[in-house]
C-alpha positions as a Markdown table, in Angstrom:
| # | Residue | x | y | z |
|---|---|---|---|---|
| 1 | Unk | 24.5 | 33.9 | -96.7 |
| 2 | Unk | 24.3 | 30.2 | -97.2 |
| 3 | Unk | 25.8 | 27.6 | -94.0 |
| 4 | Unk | 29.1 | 26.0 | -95.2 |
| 5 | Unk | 29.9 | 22.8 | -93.1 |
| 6 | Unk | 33.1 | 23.0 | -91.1 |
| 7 | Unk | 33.5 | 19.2 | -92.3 |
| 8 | Unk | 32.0 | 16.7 | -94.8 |
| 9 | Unk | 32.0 | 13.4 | -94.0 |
| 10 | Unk | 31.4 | 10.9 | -96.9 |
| 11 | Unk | 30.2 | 7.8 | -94.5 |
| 12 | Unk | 30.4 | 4.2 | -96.3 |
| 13 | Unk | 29.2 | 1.4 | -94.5 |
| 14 | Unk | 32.7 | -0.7 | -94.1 |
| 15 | Unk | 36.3 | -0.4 | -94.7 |
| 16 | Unk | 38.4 | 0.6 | -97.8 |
| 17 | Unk | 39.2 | -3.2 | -98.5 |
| 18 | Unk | 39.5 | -5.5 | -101.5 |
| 19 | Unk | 35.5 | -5.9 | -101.5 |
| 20 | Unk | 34.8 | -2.3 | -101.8 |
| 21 | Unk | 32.3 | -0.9 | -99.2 |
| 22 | Unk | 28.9 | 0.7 | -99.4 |
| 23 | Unk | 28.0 | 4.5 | -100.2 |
| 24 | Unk | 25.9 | 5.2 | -97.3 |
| 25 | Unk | 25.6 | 8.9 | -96.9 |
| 26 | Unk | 27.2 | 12.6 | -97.1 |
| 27 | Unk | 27.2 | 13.9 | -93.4 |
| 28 | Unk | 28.6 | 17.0 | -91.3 |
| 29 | Unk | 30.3 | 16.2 | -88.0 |
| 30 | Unk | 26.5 | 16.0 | -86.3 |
| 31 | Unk | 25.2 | 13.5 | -88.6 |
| 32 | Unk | 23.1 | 15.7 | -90.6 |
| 33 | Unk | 23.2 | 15.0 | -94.6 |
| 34 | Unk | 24.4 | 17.4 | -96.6 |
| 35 | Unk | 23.8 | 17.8 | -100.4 |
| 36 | Unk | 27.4 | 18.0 | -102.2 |
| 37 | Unk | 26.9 | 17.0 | -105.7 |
| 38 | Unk | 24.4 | 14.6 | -107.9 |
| 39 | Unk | 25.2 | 11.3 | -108.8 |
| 40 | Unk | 25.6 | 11.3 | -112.8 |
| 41 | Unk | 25.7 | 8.2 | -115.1 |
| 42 | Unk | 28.8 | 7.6 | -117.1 |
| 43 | Unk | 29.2 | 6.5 | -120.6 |
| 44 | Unk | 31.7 | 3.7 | -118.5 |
| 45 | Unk | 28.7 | 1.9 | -116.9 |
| 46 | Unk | 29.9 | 3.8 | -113.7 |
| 47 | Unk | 28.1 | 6.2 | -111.6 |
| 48 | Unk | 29.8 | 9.4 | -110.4 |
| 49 | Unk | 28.7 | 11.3 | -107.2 |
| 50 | Unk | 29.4 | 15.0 | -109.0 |
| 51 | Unk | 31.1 | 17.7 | -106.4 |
| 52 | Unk | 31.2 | 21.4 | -108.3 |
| 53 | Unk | 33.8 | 22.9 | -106.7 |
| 54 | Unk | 34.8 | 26.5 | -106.4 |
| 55 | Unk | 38.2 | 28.3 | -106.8 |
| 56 | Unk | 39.2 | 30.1 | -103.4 |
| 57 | Unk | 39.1 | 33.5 | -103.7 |
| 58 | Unk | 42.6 | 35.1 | -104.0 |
| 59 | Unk | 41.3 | 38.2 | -101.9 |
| 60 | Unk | 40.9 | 36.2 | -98.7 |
């Protein structure tokens, strides 16, 4: 069995203003990083941190 974090925290280094902030660091609530995704190149110019998720299973 793999460890699940309770939380992720996606930590950027200011606010959500009009100059956007900093991508710092994925985190669980003890400051330990935690790899979510990959950051992919985009046709755009723009970079995308990639999260596969997983559909919850109806048995649950």
């Amino acid at each position: 069995m793999t460890w699940q974090p309770n939380v992720i925290n996606i930590v950027f280094d200011g606010p959500p203003l009009h100059e956007a902030p900093r991508f710092v660091e994925v985190e669980d609530d003890e400051g330990h990083p935690i790899r979510v995704g990959e950051w992919v190149p985009r046709d755009d110019g723009f970079w995308a941190l990639r999260i596969e998720c997983t559909a919850p299973d109806a048995a649950r």
